[in-house]
C-alpha positions in Angstrom: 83.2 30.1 -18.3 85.7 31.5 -16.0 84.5 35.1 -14.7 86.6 37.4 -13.1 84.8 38.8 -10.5 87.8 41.3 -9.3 86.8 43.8 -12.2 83.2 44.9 -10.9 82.9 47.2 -7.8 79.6 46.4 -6.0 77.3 49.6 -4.9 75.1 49.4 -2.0 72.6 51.5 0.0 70.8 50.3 2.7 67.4 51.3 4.1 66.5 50.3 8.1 63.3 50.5 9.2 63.9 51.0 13.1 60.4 50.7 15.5 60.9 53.2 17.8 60.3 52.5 21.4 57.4 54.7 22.4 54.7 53.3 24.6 51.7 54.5 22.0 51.5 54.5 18.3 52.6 57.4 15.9 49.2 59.0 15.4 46.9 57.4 18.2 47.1 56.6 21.7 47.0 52.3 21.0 50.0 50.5 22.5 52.8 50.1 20.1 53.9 47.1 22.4 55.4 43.9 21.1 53.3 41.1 20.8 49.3 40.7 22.5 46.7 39.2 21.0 46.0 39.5 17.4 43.8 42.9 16.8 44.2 43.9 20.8 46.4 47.0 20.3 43.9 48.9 17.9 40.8 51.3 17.7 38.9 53.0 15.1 41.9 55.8 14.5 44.3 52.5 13.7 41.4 50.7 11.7 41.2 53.8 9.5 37.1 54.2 10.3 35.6 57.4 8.6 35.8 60.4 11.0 38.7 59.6 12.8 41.7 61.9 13.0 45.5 61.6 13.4 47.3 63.2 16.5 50.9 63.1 16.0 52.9 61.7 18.9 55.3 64.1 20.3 57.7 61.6 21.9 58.1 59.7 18.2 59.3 63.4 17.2 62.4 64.0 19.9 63.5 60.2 19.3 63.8 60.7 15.3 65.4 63.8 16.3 67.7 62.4 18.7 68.7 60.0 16.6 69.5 62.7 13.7 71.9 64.5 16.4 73.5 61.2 17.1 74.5 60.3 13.2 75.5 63.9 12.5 72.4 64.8 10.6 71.0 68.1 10.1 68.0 68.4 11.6 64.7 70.0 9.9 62.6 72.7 11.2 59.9 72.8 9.2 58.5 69.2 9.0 55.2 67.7 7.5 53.8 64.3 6.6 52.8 62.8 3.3 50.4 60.5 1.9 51.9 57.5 0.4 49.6 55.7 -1.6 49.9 52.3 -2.8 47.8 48.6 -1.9 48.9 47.9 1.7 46.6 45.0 2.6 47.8 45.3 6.3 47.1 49.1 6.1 43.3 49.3 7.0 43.7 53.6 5.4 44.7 52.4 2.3 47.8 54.3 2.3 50.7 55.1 4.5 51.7 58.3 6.9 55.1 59.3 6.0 57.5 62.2 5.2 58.8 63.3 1.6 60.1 66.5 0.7 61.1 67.1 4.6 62.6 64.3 6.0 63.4 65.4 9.4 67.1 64.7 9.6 69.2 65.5 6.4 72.8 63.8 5.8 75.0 62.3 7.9 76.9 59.9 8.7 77.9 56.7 10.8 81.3 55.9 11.5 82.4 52.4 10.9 85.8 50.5 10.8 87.0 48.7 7.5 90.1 47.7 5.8 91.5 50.8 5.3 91.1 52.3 8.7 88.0 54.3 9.4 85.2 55.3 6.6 82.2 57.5 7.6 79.0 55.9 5.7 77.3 59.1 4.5 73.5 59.1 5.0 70.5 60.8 2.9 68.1 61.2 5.5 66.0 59.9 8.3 62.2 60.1 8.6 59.3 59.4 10.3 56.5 57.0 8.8 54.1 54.7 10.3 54.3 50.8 10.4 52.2 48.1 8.2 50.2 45.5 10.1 51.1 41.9 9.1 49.7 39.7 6.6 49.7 35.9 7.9 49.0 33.4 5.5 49.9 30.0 7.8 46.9 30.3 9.9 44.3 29.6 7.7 44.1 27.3 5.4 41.9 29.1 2.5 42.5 32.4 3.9 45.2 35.3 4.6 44.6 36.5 8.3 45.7 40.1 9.2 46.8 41.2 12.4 46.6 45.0 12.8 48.6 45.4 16.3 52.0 46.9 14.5 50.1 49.1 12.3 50.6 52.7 13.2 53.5 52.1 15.1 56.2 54.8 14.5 59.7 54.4 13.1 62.0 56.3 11.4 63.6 55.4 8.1 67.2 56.1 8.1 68.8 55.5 4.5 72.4 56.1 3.3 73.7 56.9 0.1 75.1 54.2 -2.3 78.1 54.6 0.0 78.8 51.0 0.7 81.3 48.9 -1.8 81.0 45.4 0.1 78.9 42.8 2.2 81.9 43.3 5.0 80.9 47.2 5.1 77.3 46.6 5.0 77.9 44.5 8.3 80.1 46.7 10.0 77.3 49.4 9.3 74.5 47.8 10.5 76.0 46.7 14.0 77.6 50.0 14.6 74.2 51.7 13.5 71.9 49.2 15.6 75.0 50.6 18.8 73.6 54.1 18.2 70.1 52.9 18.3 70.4 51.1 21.7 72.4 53.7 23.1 69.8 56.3 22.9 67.6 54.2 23.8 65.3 54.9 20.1 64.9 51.5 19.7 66.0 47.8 21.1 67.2 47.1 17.9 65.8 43.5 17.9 65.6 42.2 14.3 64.1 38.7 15.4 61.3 40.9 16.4 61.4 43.0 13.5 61.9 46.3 15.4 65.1 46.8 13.4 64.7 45.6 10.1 67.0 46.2 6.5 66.3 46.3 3.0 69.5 46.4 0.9 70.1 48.3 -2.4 72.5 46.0 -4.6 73.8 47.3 -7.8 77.3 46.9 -9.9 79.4 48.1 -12.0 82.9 48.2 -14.0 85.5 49.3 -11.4 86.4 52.9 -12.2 83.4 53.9 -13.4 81.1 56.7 -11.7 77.7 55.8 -13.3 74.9 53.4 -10.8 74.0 50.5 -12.3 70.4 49.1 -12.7 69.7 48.5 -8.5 68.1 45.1 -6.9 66.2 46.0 -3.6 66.0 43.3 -1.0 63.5 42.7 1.5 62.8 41.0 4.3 66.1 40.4 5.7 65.6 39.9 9.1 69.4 39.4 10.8 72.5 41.3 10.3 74.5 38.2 8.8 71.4 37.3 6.2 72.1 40.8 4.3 75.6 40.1 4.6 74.6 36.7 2.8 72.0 38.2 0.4 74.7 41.0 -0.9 77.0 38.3 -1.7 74.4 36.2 -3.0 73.0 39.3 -5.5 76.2 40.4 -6.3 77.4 36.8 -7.6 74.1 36.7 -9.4 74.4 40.3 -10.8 77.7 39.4 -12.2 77.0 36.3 -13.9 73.8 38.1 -16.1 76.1 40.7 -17.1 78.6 38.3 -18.0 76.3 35.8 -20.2 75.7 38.9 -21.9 71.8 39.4 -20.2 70.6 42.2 -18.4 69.8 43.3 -14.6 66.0 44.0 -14.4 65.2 46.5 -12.1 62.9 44.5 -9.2 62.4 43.9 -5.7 63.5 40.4 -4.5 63.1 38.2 -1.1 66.3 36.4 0.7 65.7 32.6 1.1 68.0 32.5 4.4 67.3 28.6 4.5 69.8 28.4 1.1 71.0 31.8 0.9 69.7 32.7 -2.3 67.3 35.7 -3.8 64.1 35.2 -5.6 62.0 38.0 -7.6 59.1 39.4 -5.7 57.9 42.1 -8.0 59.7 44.5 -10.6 59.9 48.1 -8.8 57.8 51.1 -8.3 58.9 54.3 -9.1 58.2 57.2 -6.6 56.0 58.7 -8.6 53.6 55.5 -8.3 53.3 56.1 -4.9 51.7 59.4 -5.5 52.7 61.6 -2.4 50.2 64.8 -1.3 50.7 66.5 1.7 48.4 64.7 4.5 45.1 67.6 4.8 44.4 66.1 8.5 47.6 66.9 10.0 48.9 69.9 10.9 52.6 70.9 9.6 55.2 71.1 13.1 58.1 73.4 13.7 61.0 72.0 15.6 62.2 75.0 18.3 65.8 75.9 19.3 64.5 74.9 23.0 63.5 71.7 22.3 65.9 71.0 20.4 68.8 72.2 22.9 67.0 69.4 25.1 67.1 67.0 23.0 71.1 67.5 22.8 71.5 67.3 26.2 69.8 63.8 26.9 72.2 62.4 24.2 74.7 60.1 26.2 77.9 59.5 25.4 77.8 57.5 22.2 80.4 54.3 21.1 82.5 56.8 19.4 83.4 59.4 21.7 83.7 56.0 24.3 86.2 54.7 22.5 88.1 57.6 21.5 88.2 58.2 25.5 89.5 54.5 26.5 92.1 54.8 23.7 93.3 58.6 23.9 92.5 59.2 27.9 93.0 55.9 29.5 95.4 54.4 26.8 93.4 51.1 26.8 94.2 48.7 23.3 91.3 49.6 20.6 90.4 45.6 20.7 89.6 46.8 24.6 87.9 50.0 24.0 85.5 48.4 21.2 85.0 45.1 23.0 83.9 47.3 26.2 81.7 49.5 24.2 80.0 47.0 22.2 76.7 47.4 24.6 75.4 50.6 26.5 74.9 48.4 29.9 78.4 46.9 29.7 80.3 50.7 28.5 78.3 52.1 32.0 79.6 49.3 34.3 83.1 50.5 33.2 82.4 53.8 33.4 81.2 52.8 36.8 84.7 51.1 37.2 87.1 53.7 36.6 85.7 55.7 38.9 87.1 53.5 41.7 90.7 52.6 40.6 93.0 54.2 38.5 94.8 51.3 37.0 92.5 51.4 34.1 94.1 48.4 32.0 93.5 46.1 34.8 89.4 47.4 35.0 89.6 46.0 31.4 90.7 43.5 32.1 88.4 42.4 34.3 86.0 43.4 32.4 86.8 41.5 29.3 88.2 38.3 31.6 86.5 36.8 35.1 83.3 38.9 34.4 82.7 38.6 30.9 83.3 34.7 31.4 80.5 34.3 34.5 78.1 35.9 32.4 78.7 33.7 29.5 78.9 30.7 31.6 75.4 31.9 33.1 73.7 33.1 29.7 73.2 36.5 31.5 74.2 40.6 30.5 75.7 42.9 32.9 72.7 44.3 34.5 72.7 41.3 36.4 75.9 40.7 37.4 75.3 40.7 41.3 79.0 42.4 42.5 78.9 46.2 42.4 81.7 48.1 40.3 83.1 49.5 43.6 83.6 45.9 44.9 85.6 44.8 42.1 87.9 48.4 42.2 88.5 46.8 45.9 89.6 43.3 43.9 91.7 45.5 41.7 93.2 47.6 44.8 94.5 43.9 46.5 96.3 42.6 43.5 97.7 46.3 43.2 99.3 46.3 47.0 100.2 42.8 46.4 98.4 41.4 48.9 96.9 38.9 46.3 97.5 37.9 42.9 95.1 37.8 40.0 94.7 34.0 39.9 93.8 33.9 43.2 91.6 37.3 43.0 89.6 35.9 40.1 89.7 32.1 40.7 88.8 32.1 45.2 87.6 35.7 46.1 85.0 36.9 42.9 83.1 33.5 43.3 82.6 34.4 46.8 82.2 38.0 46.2 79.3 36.9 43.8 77.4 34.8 46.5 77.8 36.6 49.1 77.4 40.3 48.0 78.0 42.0 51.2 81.4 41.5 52.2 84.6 43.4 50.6 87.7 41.4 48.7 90.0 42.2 51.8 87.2 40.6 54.2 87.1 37.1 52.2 91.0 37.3 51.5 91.9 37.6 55.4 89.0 34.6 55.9 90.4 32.3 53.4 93.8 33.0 54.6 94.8 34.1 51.0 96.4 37.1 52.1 100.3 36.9 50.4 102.8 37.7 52.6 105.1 40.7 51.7 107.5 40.2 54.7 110.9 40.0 53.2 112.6 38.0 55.8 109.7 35.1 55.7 109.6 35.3 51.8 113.3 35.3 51.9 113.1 32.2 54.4 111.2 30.3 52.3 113.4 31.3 48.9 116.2 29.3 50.8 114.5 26.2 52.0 113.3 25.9 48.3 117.3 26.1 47.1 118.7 24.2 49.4 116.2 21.2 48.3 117.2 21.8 44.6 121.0 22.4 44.9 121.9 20.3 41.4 119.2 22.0 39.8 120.3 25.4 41.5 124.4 24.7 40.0 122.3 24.0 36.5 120.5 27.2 36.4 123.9 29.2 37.2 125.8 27.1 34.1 122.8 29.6 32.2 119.4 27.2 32.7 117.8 30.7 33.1 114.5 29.1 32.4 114.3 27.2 35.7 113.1 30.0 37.8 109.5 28.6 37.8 110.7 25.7 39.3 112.0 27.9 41.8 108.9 29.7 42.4 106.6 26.8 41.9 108.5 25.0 45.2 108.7 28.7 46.9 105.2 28.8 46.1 104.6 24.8 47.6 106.4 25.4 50.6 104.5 28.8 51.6 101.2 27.5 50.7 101.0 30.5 48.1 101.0 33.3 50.6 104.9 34.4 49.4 104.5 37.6 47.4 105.6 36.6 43.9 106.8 39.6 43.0 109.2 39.4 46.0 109.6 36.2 45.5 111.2 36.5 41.9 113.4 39.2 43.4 114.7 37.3 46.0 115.5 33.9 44.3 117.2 36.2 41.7 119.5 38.0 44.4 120.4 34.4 45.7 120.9 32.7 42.0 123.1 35.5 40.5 125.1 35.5 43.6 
């Protein structure tokens, strides 16, 4: 049976769980570190004993905040948590701290690039909860083992609306979102670790009409391309019941990334089975215009307002701007940059060329590229007075420049003798002893050969051992040529 797939839209929501990068836990002072020992990171507070009392971490408060201010959210004053009860075996409690009626950021939105242009990906909240522990069931035989280290680590929630209509979207989303994260430092946004992780919202329907369809929730999606894969996996699937005439049960299914399909884990809970009450052993907390205010101002500059500023400001290519502000270490090194040259298209290029390419070539990031941004303004400043070129700027002076971290460009140019020379009567010396060792090929280029002026500057290049200024060079041997 032939199905046209063309005729059903695909709705999606996503839900990211993001751990947020205090050094203690939500409602205790345990480590919320990664890794340790199984059971190292708890005490009785995490272990749920009888008598022991929450104390909410104030720190978990101005990063879900801060995050709120960064995707546009609103942010609420009057905040408490909730009981959520439902069989956690990796909860020792029994149930889970969380928000409900108050999330403390309302709306929103994130910013992303599709198709069209630009589409802001509204959002419904974001709030604070506390993490699960984690079940393992490969380390004993007979038995389920339980680790209790991540539970009662913060994150906050951040969920959009059924705002996304395909995988691509959903991708775009989730890198520009995990951006945010890493720029205000919330969270590392490390899904192999599971300090960012997604659940996706799948549902479909006829194209043109407004109604949600029956959803699919998928979990455990643990990299940014497997709920690209598991959308288009669940939306294929979706299609086909509906089109054999069967319906779309309402569940909760797994992602199989080995084979990229979706299995059934459990049909879904309702809210209401989760039977929220206000939690009696915390206190509610207010949110104050002060601390607020602060909040704002520790808010760097965020991928948006970078790129707006490389492309409006500095007139740098988008492809440029977004490339540069893909990572919060790399954006500062050019911010760094621009403050020592003015030629803003070569810094970007530099950028995105010689030093992008060492630190591929090394496996490293930017924080440890050894040559300071000033150093490589001074590279930028040579090529600009002509005293070197770029081939020879990036290919014989940044290789030395990166072993030997205390010298400047114009030192190890005048040391390796690469210093081009902008003399016209030695450039135009030169320009002549190459024509007058070509002369058939010179009568060729004036019959309208136009295109063998790199010979020219090839042997004009040869004879001066690459010190003739090729700018002045091609000025020259066009003077002598169209004479």
């Amino acid at each position: 049976m032939s199905v046209n797939y063309d005729k059903y839209e695909i709705v999606v929501g996503l839900e990211v769980h993001a751990q947020l990068l205090t050094q203690t836990k939500l409602f205790c002072g345990d480590s919320a570190s990664f890794g340790g020992e199984p059971n190292t990171h708890v005490s009785p507070i995490t272990l749920g004993h009888p008598g022991t009392l929450p104390k909410l971490n104030k720190k978990a408060v101005e990063f879900a905040v801060k995050m709120g201010l960064a995707c546009h959210c609103e942010i609420e004053r009057h905040n408490y948590f909730a009981r959520k009860n439902y069989f956690y075996p990796d909860l020792p409690k029994g149930y889970q701290i969380s928000q409900h009626t108050t999330p403390i950021c309302k709306g929103g939105y994130v910013t992303i690039k599709n198709a069209a242009g630009e589409k802001k990906v509204l959002l419904n909240r974001i709030h604070l909860e506390e993490d699960a522990g984690k079940s393992l069931h490969d380390v004993d035989p007979d038995n389920t083992c339980i680790d209790y280290n991540r539970a009662g680590v913060p994150l906050i929630e951040i969920v959009t609306e059924p705002d996304i209509r395909s995988s691509d979207e959903a991708y775009a989303y989730l890198t520009e979102l995990r951006k945010i994260l890493r720029y205000t430092e919330v969270c590392d946004g490390n899904m192999e670790e599971g300090s960012m992780r997604c659940d996706a919202n799948v549902s479909i329907r006829l194209k043109g009409e407004t109604k949600l369809g029956t959803k699919v929730e998928v979990k455990n999606l643990n990299s940014i391309r497997n709920v690209k894969r598991a959308i288009e996996f669940e939306t294929k699937r979706m299609i086909d019941l509906v089109e054999s005439g069967e319906k779309i049960i309402q569940q909760t299914r797994s992602f199989d990334a080995t084979n990229g399909t979706t299995f059934t884990l459990r049909t879904k809970e309702e809210a209401n089975d989760y039977r929220y009450f206000a939690d009696p052993d915390l206190t509610p907390f207010h949110i104050t215009d002060s601390f607020l205010q602060e909040i704002k101002n520790s808010i760097p500059p965020l991928p948006e307002e970078l790129v707006t500023k490389y492309t409006k400001e500095l007139m740098l290519p988008e492809y440029d701007a977004r490339v540069i502000c893909d990572d919060k270490e790399t954006a500062g090194y050019f911010e760094l940059l621009i403050t020592e040259t003015t030629n803003y298209k070569a810094a970007a290029n530099w950028m995105l060329g010689p030093i992008k390419s060492y630190l591929n070539e090394n496996g490293s990031s930017i924080t440890d590229f050894p040559v300071p941004a000033k150093t490589i303004g001074g590279l930028i400043q040579l090529v600009d007075e002509g005293k070197v070129n770029f081939s020879i700027a990036s290919t014989r002076i940044l290789p030395v420049l990166i072993k030997d971290t205390g010298k400047t460009p114009l030192q190890i140019a005048t040391e390796l003798n690469l210093i081009q020379n902008s003399d016209e009567s030695s450039v135009l010396a030169w320009v002549e002893e190459a024509l007058a060792k070509m002369p058939d090929k010179v009568t060729e280029y004036k019959k309208g050969k136009k295109g063998l002026i790199g010979l020219f500057v090839g042997e004009v290049k040869k004879i001066s051992k690459g010190k003739a200024d090729p700018k002045l060079t091609n000025q020259l041997l066009l003077e002598k040529l169209n004479n």
